[in-house]
N, C-alpha and C positions, 0 to 999 in steps of 0.2 A: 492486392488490397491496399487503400490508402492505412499512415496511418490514424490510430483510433478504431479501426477493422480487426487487421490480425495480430498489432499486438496487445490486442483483449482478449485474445483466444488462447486458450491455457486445456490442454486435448490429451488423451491417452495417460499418459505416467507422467507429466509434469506437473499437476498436484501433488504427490508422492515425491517427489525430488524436493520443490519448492518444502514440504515439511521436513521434508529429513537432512536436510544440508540446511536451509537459510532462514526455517522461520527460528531454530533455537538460538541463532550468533546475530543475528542482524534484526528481528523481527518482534520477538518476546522484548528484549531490553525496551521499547515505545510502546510497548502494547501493555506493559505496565504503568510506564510513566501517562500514557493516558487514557488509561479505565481508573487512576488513581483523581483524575481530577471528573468523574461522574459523579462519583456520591453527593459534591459539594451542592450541587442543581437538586439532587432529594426527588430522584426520577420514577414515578409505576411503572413508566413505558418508554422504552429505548429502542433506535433502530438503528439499524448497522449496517450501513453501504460497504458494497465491494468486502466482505465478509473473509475471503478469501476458505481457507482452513481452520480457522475459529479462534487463531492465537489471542486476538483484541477480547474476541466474545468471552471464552471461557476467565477473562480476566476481567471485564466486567460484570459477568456472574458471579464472581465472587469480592469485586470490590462492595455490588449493591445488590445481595442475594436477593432480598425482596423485591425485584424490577420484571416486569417480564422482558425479556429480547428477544427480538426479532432480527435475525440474521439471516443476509441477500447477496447474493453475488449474480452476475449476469450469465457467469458459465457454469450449467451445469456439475461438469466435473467436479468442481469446487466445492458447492452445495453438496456433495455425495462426500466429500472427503470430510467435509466441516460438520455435518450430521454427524458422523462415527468421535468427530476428534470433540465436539461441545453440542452432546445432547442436551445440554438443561437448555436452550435456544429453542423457539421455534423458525424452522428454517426456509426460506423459500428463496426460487429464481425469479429476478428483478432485476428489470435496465433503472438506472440511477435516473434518466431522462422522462421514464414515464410509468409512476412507481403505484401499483395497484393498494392502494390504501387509501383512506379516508382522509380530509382537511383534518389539521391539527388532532392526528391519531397518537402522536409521541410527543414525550418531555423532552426528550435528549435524541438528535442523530447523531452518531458517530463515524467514523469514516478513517482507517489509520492506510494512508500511502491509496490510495486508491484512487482520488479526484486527478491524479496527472492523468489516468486511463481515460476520463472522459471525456468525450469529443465535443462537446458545448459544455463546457462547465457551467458558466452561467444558470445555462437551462438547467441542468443537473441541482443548484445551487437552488434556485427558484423551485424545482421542485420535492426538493430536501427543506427548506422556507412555507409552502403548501402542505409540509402534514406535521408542523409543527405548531405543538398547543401554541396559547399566544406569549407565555412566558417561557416558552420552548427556547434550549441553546443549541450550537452544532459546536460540534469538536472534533476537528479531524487534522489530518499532518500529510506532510509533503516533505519531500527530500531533500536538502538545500542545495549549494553547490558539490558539484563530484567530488575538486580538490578536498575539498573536509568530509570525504567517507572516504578510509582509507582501504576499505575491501573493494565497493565500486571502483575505483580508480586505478586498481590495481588491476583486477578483471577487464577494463579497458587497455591496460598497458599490455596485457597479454593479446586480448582480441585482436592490438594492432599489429603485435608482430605476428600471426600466423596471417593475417590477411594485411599486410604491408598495400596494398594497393586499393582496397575498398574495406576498410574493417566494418563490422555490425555499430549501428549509429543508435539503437537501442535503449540501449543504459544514459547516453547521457543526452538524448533528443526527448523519451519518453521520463522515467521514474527522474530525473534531475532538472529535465523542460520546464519546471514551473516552480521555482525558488525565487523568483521576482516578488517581494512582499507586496508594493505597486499597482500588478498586476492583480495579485489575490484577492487586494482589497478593493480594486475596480470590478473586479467578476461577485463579491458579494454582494456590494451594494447594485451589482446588473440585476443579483438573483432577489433583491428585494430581503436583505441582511445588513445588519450595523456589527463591523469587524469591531470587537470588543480588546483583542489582543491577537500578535501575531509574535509568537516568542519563538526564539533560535534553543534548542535543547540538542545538546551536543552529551553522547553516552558512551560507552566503549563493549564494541562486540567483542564475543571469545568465540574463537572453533575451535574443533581438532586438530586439523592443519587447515595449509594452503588449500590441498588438492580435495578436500571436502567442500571449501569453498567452492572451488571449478567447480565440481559435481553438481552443487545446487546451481550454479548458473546457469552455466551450460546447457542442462539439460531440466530443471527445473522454473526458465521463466522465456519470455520470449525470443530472449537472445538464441533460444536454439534453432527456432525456424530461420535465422538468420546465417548461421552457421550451417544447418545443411543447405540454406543456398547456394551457399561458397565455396561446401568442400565437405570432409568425415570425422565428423560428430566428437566423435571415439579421439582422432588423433587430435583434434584442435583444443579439447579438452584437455587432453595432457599436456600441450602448449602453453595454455591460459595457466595451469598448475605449475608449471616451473616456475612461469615467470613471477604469478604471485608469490610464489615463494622466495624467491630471489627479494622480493621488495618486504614482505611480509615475516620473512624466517621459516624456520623449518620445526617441527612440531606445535605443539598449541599456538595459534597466532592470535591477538589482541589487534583491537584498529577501533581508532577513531568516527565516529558515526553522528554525523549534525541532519537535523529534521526540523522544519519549519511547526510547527502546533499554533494551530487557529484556534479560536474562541469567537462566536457569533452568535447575533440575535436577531429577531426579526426586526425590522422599522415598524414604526408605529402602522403604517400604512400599506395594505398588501400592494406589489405591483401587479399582481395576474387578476 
């Protein structure tokens, strides 16, 4: 599969990893800082791109109880696992690209770490712009560079030593591919958006340990299909766990976490 194929595809137990290793140390700490900035828009109707496990959702549920949300991811599994974890949501499966809803059906899209997954942003972009009221905003975030996430980078420093000769290019091709502010702001205004703010929000993750971390990676996001390409699962994970811990320390580990946070609005004039 090219990628924008298969590392969209999230199958079997790595829903369940992804929530039980990464969404409380890495994923909750933005998912408050931005369902904290929905209420200010004064939204009835929010929708939720790349929804994942519902960490954003159930925190904009209760930033803005009275909103309804509509929460979407494109796989499946996801949507089965974010149902159980943020029922107040109505929940469905939706490609970002071509999203079964009406012209300006929402006040607010939101979208936290999800738009690097899409394979035409733009298009994506334009059609998160197509079902927004006309004083509709979007707010969504992106990773910035690896160097300033101190758990991703560590997670790489491990992936390279157990495959010294082709490490998984994952982490820092896909979720950290698209920190070029530049760029962003060239793909909104593609999708027929006026980039209103692009601010750098730098927060700090807590785990358990290291090797909680490996666990969510490894086998909780795409890095894993990457890893049984190469070799066992099982041992590369304890790999990636030493060495995070080597950079990281040993029991509760702390680390630095920067995230681009968009702010957008439509232009006065549709492009589609």
């Amino acid at each position: 599969m090219m990628a924008g194929d298969s590392d969209r595809v999230w199958v079997d137990s790595m829903p369940d990893a992804y929530d039980r290793w990464l969404v409380p140390a890495v994923f909750h700490p933005f998912a408050v800082d931005l369902a904290g900035r929905v209420p200010a828009h004064a939204p009835d109707r929010v929708l939720e791109l790349a929804a994942g496990t519902g960490v954003l959702t159930n925190e904009i549920l209760a930033a803005r109880p009275t909103a309804e949300v509509t929460a979407t991811d494109l796989n499946p599994a996801m949507v089965d696992v974010g149902r159980r974890r943020a029922p107040g949501a109505r929940w469905r499966e939706a490609n970002a690209l071509d999203l079964a809803f009406d012209a300006a059906e929402f006040d607010v899209v939101a979208c936290q770490f999800g738009v690097m997954f899409f394979p035409d942003k733009a298009a994506a972009l334009a059609e998160a712009r197509r079902v927004l009221a006309p004083q509709g905003v979007i707010l969504m975030s992106t990773w910035g560079d690896l160097a300033d996430h101190d758990f991703q980078a560590a997670l790489v420093a491990g992936l390279e030593r157990a495959f010294p000769d082709d490490p998984p290019s994952f982490m820092s091709s896909v979720p950290h591919g698209y920190a070029d502010p530049n760029v962003i702001a060239a793909d909104l205004r593609a999708g027929g958006l006026d980039c209103v703010e692009i601010e750098t929000v730098t927060l700090e993750g807590r785990a358990p340990s290291a090797a909680d971390l490996a666990m969510g990676y490894c086998n909780g996001t795409p890095v894993r299909a990457e890893i049984e390409a190469r070799g066992d699962l099982a041992t590369t994970t304890a790999v990636v766990a030493s060495v995070m811990e080597e950079r990281l320390g040993s029991g509760q580990v702390t680390g630095r976490m920067a995230a681009l946070v968009i702010e957008a609005r439509a232009t006065a004039e549709r492009t589609r």
